[in-house]
N, CA, C and O atoms as a GROMACS GRO file, in nm:
protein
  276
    1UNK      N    1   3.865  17.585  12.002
    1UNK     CA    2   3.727  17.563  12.036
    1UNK      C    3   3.719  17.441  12.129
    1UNK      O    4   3.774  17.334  12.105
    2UNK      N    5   3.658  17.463  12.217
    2UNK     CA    6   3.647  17.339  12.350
    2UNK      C    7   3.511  17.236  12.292
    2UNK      O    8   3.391  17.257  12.273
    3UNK      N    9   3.565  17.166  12.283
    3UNK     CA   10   3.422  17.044  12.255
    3UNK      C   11   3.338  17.037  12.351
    3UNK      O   12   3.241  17.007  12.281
    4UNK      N   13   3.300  17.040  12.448
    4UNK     CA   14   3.200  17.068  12.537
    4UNK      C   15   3.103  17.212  12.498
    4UNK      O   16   2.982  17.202  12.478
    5UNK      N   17   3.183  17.352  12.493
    5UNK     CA   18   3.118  17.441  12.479
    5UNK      C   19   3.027  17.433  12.302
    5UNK      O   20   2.916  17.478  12.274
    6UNK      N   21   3.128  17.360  12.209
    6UNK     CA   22   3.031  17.372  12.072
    6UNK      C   23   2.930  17.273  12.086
    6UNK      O   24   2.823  17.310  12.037
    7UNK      N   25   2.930  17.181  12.127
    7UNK     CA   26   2.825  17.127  12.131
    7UNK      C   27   2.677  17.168  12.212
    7UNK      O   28   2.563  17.157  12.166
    8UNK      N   29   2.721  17.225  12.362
    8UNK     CA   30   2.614  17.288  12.361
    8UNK      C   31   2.583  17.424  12.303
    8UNK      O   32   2.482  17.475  12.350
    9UNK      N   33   2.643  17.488  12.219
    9UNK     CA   34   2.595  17.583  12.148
    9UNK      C   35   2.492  17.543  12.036
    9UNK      O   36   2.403  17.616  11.993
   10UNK      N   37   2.523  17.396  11.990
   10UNK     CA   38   2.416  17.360  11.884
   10UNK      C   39   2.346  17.280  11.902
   10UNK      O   40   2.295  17.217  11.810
   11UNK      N   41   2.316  17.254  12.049
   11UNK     CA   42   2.195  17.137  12.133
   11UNK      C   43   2.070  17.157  12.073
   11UNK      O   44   1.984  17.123  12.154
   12UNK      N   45   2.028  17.191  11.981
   12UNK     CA   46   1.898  17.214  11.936
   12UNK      C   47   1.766  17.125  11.990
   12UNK      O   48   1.649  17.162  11.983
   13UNK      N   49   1.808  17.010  12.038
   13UNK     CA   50   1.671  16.940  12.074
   13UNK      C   51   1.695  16.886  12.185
   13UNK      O   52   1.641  16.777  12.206
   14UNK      N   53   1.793  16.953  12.299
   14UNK     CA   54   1.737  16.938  12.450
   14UNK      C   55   1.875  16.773  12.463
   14UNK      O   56   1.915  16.763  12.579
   15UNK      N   57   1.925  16.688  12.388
   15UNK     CA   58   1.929  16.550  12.430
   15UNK      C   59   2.148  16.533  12.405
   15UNK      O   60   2.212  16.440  12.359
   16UNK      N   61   2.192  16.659  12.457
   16UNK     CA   62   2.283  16.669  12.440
   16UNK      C   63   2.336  16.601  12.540
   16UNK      O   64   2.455  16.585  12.514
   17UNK      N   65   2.300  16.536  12.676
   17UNK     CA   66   2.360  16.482  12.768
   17UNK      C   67   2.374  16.335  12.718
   17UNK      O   68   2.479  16.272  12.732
   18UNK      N   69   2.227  16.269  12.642
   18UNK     CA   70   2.198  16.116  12.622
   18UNK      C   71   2.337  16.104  12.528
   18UNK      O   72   2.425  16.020  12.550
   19UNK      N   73   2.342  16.215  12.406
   19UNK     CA   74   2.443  16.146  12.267
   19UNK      C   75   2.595  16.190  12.324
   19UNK      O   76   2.686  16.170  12.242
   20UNK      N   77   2.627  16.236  12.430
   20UNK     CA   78   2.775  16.269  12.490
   20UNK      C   79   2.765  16.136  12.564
   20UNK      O   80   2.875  16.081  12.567
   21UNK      N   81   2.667  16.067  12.625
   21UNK     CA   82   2.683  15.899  12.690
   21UNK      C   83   2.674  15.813  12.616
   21UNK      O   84   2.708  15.702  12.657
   22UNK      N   85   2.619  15.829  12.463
   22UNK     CA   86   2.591  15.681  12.387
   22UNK      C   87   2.730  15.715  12.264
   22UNK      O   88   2.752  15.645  12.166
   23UNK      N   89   2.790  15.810  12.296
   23UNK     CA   90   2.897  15.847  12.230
   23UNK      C   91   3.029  15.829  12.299
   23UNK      O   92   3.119  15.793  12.223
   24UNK      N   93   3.057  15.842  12.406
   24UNK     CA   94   3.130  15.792  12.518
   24UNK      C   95   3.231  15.898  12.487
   24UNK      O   96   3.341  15.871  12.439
   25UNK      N   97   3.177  16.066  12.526
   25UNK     CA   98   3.245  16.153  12.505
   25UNK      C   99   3.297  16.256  12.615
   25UNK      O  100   3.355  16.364  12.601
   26UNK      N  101   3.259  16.191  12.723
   26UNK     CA  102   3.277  16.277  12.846
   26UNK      C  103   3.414  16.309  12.874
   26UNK      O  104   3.458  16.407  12.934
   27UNK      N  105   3.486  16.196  12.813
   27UNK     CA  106   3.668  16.270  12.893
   27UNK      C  107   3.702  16.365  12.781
   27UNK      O  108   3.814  16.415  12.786
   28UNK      N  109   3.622  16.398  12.679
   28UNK     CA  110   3.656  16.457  12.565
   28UNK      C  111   3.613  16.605  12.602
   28UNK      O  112   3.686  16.698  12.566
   29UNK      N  113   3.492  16.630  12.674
   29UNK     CA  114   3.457  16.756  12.670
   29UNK      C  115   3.507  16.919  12.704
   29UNK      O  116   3.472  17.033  12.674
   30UNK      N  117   3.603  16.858  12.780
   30UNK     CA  118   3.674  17.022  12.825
   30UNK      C  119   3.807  17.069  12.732
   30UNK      O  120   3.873  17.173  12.731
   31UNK      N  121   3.819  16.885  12.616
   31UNK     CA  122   3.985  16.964  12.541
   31UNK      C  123   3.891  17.062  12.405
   31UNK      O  124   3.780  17.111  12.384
   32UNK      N  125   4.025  17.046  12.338
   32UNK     CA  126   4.037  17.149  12.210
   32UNK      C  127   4.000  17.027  12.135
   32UNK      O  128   4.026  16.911  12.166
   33UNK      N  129   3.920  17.080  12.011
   33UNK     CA  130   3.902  17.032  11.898
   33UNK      C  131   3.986  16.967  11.832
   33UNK      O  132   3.972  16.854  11.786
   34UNK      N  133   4.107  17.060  11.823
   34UNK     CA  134   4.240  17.040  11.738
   34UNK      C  135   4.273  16.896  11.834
   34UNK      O  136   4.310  16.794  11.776
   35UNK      N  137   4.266  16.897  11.891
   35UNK     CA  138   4.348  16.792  11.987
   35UNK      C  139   4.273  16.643  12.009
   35UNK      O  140   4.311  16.564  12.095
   36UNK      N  141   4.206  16.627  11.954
   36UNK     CA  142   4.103  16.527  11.956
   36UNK      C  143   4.175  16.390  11.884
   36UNK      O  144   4.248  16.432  11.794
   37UNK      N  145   4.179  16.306  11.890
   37UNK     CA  146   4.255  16.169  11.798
   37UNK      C  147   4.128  16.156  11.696
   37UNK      O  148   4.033  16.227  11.728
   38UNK      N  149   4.114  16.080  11.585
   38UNK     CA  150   4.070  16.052  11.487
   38UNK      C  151   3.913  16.034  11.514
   38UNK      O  152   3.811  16.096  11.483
   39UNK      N  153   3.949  15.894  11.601
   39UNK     CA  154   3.781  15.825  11.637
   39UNK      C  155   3.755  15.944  11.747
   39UNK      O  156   3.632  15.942  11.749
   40UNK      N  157   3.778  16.004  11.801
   40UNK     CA  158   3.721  16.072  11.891
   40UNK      C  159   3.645  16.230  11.830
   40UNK      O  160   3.550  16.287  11.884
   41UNK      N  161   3.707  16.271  11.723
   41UNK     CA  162   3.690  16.373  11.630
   41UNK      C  163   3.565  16.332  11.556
   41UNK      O  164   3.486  16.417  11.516
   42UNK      N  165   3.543  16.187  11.535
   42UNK     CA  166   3.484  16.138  11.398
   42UNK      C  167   3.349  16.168  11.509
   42UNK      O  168   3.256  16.245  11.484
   43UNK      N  169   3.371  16.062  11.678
   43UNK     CA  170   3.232  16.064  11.749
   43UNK      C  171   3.213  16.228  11.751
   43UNK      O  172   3.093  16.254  11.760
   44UNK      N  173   3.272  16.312  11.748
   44UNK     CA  174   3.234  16.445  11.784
   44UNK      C  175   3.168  16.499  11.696
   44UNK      O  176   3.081  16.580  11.729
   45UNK      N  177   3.188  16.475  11.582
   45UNK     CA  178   3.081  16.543  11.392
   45UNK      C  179   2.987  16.431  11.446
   45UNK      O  180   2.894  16.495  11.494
   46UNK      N  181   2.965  16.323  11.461
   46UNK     CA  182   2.836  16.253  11.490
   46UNK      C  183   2.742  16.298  11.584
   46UNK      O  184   2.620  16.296  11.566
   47UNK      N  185   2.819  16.354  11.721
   47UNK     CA  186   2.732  16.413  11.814
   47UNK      C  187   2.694  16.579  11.779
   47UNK      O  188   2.618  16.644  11.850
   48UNK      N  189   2.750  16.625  11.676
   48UNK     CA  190   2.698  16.789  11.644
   48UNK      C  191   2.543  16.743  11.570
   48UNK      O  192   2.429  16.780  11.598
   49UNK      N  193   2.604  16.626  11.443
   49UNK     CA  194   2.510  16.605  11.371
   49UNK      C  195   2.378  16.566  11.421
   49UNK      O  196   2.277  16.610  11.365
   50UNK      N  197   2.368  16.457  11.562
   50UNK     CA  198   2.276  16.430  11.602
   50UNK      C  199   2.188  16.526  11.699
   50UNK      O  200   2.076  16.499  11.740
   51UNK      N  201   2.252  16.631  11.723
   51UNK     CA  202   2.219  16.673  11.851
   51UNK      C  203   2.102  16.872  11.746
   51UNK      O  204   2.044  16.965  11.803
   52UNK      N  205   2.118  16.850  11.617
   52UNK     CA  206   2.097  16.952  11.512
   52UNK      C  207   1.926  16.877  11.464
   52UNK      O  208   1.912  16.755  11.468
   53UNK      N  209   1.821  16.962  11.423
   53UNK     CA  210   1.722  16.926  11.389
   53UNK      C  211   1.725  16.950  11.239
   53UNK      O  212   1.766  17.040  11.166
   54UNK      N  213   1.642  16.789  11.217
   54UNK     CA  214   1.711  16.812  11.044
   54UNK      C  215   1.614  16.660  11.073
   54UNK      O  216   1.619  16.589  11.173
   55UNK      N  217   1.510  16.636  10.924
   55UNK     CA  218   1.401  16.534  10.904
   55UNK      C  219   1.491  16.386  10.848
   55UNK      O  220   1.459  16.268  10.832
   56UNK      N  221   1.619  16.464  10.827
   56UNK     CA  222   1.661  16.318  10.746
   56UNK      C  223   1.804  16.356  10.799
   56UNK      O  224   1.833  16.475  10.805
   57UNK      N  225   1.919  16.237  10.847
   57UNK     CA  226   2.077  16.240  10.890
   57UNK      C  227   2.107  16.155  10.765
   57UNK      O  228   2.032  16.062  10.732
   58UNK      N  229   2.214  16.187  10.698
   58UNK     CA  230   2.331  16.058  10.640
   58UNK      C  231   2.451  16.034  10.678
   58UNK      O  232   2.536  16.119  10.652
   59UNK      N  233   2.479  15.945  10.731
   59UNK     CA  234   2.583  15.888  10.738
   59UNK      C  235   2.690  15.809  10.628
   59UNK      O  236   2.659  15.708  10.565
   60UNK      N  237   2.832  15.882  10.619
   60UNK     CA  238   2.883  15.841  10.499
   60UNK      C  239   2.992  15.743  10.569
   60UNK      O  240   3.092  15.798  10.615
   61UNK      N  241   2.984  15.642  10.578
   61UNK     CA  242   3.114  15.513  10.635
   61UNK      C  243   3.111  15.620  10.784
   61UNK      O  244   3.163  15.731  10.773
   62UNK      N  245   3.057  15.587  10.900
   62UNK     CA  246   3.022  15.632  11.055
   62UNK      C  247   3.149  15.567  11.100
   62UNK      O  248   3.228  15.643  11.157
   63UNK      N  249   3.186  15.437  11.086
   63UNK     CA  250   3.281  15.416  11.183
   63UNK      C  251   3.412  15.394  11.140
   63UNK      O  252   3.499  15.324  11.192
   64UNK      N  253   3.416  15.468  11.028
   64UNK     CA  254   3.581  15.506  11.020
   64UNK      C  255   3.650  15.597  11.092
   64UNK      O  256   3.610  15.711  11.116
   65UNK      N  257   3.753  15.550  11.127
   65UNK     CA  258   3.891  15.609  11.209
   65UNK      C  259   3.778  15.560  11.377
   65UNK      O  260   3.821  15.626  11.471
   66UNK      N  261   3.682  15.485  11.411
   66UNK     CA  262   3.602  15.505  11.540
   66UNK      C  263   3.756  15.389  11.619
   66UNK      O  264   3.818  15.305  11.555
   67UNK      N  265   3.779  15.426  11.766
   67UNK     CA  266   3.819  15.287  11.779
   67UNK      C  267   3.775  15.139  11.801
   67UNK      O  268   3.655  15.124  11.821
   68UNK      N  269   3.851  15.028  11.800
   68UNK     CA  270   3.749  14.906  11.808
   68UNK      C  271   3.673  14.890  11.912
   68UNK      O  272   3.607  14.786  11.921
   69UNK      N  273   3.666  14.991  12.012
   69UNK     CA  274   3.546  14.986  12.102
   69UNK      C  275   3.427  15.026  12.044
   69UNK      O  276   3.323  15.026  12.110
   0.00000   0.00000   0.00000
């Protein structure tokens, strides 16, 4: 699965370009899922989650495995 294409499959509220820039996911978008390193996997469940309509998000420990950037 290409990370670019799932995410816009579940863009539900239009702002899939803003959370791929405040996520700093752009060199990420054309690989494989499988292939993703840790923090880059972790920003990628953050950007499905944010990008999904839902009245309430939880976040369980967000910046584990993120790197120190």
């Amino acid at each position: 699965m290409i990370v670019g294409k799932r995410l816009q499959a579940l863009d539900k509220k239009g702002m899939l370009s803003e959370v791929v820039e405040a996520l700093d996911l752009q060199s990420v978008m054309e690989r494989e899922v499988g292939h993703l390193s840790g923090g880059e996997l972790q920003r990628f469940v953050i950007a499905i989650t944010c990008i999904q309509n839902a009245d309430i998000f939880m976040f369980d420990e967000p910046s584990s495995y993120l790197d120190v950037k």
